[in-house]
C-alpha positions as CSV (number, residue, x, y, z in Angstrom):
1,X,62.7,10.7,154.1
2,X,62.2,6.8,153.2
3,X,62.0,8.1,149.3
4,X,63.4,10.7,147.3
5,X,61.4,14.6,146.6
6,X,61.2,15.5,143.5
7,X,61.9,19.2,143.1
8,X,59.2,21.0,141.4
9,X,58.0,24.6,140.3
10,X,54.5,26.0,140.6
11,X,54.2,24.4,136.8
12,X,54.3,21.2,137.6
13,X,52.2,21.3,140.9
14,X,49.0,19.2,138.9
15,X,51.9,16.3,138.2
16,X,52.6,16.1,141.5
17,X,49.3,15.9,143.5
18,X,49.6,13.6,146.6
19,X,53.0,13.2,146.2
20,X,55.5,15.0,149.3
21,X,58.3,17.6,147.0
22,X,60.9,20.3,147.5
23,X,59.9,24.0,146.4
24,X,62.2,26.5,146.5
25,X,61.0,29.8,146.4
26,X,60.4,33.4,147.5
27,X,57.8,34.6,150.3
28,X,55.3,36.9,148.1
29,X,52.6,37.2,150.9
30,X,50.9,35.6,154.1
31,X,47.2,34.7,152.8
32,X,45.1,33.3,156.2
33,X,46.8,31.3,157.6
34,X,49.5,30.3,154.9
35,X,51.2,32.2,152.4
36,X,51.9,32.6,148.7
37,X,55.5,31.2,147.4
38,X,57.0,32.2,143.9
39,X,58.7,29.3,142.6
40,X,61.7,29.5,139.7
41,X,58.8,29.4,136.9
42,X,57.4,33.2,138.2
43,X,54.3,31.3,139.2
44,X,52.8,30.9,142.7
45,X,51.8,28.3,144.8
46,X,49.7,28.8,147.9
47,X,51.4,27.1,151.2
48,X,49.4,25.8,154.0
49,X,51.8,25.3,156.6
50,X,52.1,23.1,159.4
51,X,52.8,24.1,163.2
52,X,56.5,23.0,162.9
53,X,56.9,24.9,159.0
54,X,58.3,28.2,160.6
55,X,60.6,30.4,158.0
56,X,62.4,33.9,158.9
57,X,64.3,34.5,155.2
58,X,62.4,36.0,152.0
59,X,63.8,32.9,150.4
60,X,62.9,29.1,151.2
61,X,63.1,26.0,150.7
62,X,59.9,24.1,151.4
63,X,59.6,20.2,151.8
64,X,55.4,19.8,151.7
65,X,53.2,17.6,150.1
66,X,51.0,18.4,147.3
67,X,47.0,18.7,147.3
68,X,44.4,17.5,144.8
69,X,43.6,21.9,144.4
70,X,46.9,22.7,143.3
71,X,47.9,23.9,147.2
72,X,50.8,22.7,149.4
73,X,50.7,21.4,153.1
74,X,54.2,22.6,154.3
75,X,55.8,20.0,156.4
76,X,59.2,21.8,157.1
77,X,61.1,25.4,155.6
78,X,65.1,26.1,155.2
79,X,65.6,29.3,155.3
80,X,67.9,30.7,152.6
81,X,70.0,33.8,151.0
82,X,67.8,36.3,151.0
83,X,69.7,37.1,147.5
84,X,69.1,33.8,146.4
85,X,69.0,33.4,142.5
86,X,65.5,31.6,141.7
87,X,66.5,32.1,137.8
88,X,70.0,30.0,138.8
89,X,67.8,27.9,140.6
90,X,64.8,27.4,137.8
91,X,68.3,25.8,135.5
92,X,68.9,23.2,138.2
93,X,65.5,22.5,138.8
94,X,65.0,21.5,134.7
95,X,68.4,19.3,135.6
96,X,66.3,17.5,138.2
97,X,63.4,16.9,136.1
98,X,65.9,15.6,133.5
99,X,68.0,13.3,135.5
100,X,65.9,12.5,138.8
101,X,68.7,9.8,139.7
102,X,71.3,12.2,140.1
103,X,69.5,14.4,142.2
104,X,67.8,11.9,145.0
């Protein structure tokens, strides 16, 4: 990527509209042809993803850009733990959002 992600939650999805982030979160459900991710917050976010966004874990991390509805188009999925610790996670994420420079 030419610019840095921000790393967001299903929270601050509205901030973020038009802009490409990282969501990490767990696989709730497929809906159509995407699916529903719970992000560190407890929220959901609906994914649309691309042909190339392909996941196999419950757990992800999901590089996408955000909508003007609030939805995701996925771009690209890492697969991860599948006892990943979203709570663990939520803790960095508000380190992120405090100190975007350190995280870039």
């Amino acid at each position: 990527m030419d610019k840095p992600t921000p790393r967001i939650n299903a929270s601050m999805i509205q901030q973020h509209a038009g802009t490409t982030v990282r969501i990490v979160g767990r696989i709730v459900r497929s809906q159509g042809s995407g699916f529903i991710i719970e992000t560190s917050d407890g929220n959901t976010v609906l994914v649309n993803p691309t042909v190339e966004c392909t996941y196999s874990a419950n757990f992800i991390e999901l590089l996408g850009k955000v909508q003007g509805d609030g939805t995701v188009s996925g771009f690209t999925a890492v697969d991860l733990s599948d006892n990943f610790d979203l709570k663990a996670y939520g803790l960095f994420e508000s380190a992120a959002q405090k100190c975007p420079a350190l995280f870039a």
